[in-house]
N, C-alpha and C positions, 0 to 999 in steps of 0.2 A: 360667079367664081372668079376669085384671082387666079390668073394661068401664072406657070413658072415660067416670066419672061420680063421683061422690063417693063413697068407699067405706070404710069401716073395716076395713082387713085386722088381724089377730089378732098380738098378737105374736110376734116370734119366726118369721115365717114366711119361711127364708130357703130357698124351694127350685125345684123347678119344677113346672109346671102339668103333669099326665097323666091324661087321662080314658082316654084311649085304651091308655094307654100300659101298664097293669098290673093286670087287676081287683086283686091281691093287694095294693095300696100302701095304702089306707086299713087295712089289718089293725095291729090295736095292736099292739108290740113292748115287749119288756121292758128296761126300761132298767138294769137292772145287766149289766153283761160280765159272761160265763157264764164259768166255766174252759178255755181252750180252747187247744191246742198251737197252735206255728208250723204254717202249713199251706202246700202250695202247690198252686196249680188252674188248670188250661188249657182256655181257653173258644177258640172260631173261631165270628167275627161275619161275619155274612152282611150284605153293605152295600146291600140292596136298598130303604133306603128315606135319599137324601140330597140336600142342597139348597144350591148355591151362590148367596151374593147377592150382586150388584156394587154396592158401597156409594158406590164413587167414580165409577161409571160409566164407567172409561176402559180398563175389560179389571182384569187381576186385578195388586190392589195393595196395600199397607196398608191396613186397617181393612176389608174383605172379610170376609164369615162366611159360615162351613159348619156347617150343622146336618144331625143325620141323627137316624134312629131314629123309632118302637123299632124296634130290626134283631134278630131272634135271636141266639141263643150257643148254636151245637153243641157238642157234649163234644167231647175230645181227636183223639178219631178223626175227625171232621168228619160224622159218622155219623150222629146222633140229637140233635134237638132238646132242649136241655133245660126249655125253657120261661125262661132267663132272655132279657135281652133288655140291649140298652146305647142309650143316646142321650145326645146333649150339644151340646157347639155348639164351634166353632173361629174364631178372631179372627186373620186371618192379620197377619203382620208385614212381609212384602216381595212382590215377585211370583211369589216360588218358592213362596208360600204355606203357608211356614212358620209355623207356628200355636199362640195360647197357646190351651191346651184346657180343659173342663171337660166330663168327663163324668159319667152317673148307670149304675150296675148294677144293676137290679133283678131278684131272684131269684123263682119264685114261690112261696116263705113268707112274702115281703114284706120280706124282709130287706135290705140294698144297701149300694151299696159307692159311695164318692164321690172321684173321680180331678181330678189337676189337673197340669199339664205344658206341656211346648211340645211337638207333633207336626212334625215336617218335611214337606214338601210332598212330597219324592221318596218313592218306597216303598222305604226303608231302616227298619230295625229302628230304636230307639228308647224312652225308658222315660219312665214319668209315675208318679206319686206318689200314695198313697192316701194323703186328709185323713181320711178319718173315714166311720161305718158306721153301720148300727141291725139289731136283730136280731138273730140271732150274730153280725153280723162287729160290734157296737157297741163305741164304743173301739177299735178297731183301727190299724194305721199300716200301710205296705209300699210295694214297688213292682210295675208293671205293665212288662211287658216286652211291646212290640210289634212284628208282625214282618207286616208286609203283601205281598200278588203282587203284581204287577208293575203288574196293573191298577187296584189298590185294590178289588177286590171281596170278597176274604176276608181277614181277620184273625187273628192265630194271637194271642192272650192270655196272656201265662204271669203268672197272680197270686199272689205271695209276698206273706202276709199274717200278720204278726207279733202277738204275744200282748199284751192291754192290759193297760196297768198298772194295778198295783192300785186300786181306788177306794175311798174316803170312804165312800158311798153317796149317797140320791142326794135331790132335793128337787123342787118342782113349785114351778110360776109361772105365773098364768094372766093372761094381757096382753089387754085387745080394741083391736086398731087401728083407729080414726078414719081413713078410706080421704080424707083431705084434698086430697092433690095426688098427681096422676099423669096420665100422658103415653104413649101409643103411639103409634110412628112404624113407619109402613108402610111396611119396607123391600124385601119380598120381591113377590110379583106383587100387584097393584092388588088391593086388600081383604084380610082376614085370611087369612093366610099362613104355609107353615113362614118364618123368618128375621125375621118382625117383631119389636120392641120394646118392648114394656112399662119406664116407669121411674118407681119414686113415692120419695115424701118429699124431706123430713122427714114422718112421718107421728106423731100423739102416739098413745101407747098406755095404754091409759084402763086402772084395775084391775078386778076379776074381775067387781065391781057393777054397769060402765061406770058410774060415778057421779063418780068423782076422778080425775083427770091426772095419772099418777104422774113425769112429765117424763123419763120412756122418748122412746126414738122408734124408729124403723123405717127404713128406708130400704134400697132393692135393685132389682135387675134381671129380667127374667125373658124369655127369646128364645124364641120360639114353635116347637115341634114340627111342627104341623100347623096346618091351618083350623080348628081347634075352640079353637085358642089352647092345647095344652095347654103346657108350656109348661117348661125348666129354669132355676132360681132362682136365684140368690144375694144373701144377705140380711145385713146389719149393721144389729143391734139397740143401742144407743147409751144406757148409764145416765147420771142424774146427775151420778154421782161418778165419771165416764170409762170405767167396766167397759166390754168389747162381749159380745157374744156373734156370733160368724158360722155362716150357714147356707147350706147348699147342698142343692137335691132337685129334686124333678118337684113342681110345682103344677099341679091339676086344674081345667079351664075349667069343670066341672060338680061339684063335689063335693067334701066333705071330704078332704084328703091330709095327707100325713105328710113330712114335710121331719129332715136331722140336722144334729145342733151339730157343726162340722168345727173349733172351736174360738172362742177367748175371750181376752179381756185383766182385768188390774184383777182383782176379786173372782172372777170366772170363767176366771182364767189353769188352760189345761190343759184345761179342760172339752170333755167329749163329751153326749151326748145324743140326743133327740126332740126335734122340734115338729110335734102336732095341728094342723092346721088347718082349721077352719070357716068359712063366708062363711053372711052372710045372703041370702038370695034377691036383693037388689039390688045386696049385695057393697058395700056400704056399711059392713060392719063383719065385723072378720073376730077370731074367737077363735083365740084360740093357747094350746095347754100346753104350755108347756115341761116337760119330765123331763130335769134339768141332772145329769149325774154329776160327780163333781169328784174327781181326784187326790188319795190318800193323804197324797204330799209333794208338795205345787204344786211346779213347774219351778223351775227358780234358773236 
């Protein structure tokens, strides 16, 4: 959790907060894409842990958010746990609470998959969009096919997830953010809550020394899971010379975590990756490593 005080978060940290949510998510991951076939894999989320917040107060309407998780992922059969788990958060758009999503899959090698979509409110099937992975699924692309009962309590997953393209290889950047400006807004029950708000920057992100201002910045979101703030991310890192880098993950209220590059503009067009992140005990300065991989032939 970002506390509400001055803090240097690290750069590059665009994910979400999970103390709770995965011992396996601080485990480092390799950042080259490994050789890996198209694959396809069917998970069923058990929705036993979710949170609606009335953001307008007038019953359910625009700007309303649903967050859930971590929920389990049974195998195909609905049978057997497999230890992954899903959480994210939903932004509805009308009162049918149709919703723009983002979710996090964390498996437990620590590996994860980063989803972004519009969900319908009714329980009709539906597909959302993988940005990007670490782990094996690193560099990855695909879509998620969802298909919910009646009541929303089970989810049937079908994930097609396609082969990444070749890489360059890969390089490190190590950013510390200056925790300068940030804001939580208690949207969810009176005190730290699943559905509250965390949001900072511009925040400057000092080099590997914290000695020089390399005129980076930071700036991002992060919606609380639980009362421990843990919490999912997303993050736009902001160079000089226009580059971005975007991130998305679970950031941990207590701990070291690991956030991925879901992509980039300018010098980091195409790019996948890692981001490490560290907080200092006050959370006034947070390290970040980037492990940037970058396409063979950038996009055209």
């Amino acid at each position: 959790m970002r506390r509400v005080l001055p803090f240097v978060a690290l750069l590059l940290s665009g994910v979400v907060c999970t103390t709770g949510v995965a011992p396996s998510l601080t485990a480092a991951q390799s950042a080259t894409p490994a050789a890996m076939p198209a694959t396809t894999l069917t998970l069923v989320e058990h929705n036993e842990r979710m949170t609606d917040i009335d953001v307008g107060g007038d019953g359910v309407g625009p700007g309303d958010l649903r967050v859930w998780g971590p929920n389990p992922l049974f195998d195909e059969t609905n049978a057997r746990d497999t230890g992954s788990t899903t959480q994210g958060s939903c932004l509805a758009l009308n009162a049918a609470f149709d919703c723009v999503l983002a979710e996090t899959i964390l498996f437990p090698d620590g590996s994860s998959l980063e989803i972004q979509g519009v969900q319908p409110g009714a329980a009709i099937p539906s597909s959302r969009t993988i940005t990007g992975g670490s782990g094996r699924y690193l560099g990855v692309s695909g879509t998620i096919a969802v298909a919910p009962t009646d009541d929303l309590t089970v989810w049937t997953k079908t994930i097609d997830v396609s082969v990444p393209a070749p890489s360059d290889g890969t390089s490190e950047l190590v950013l510390i953010e200056h925790a300068d400006n940030l804001t939580t807004i208690d949207l969810g029950e009176p005190g730290s809550s699943a559905g509250d708000l965390q949001v900072w920057g511009p925040n400057p992100l000092f080099d590997v020394t914290d000695s020089m201002n390399t005129g980076a910045t930071t700036q991002g979101s992060c919606i609380a899971l639980n009362a421990a703030f843990d919490c999912l991310t997303t993050e736009t890192i902001a160079f000089p010379d226009g580059s971005t880098l975007q991130i998305q993950g679970i950031e941990s209220s207590a701990a070291a975590s690991q956030r991925t590059i879901v992509g980039g503009s300018g010098t980091y067009l195409g790019a996948t990756g890692t981001v490490a992140v560290e907080p200092t005990s006050d959370q006034a300065r947070w390290a970040k490593t980037f492990t940037i991989v970058l396409p063979a032939s950038p996009p055209t």
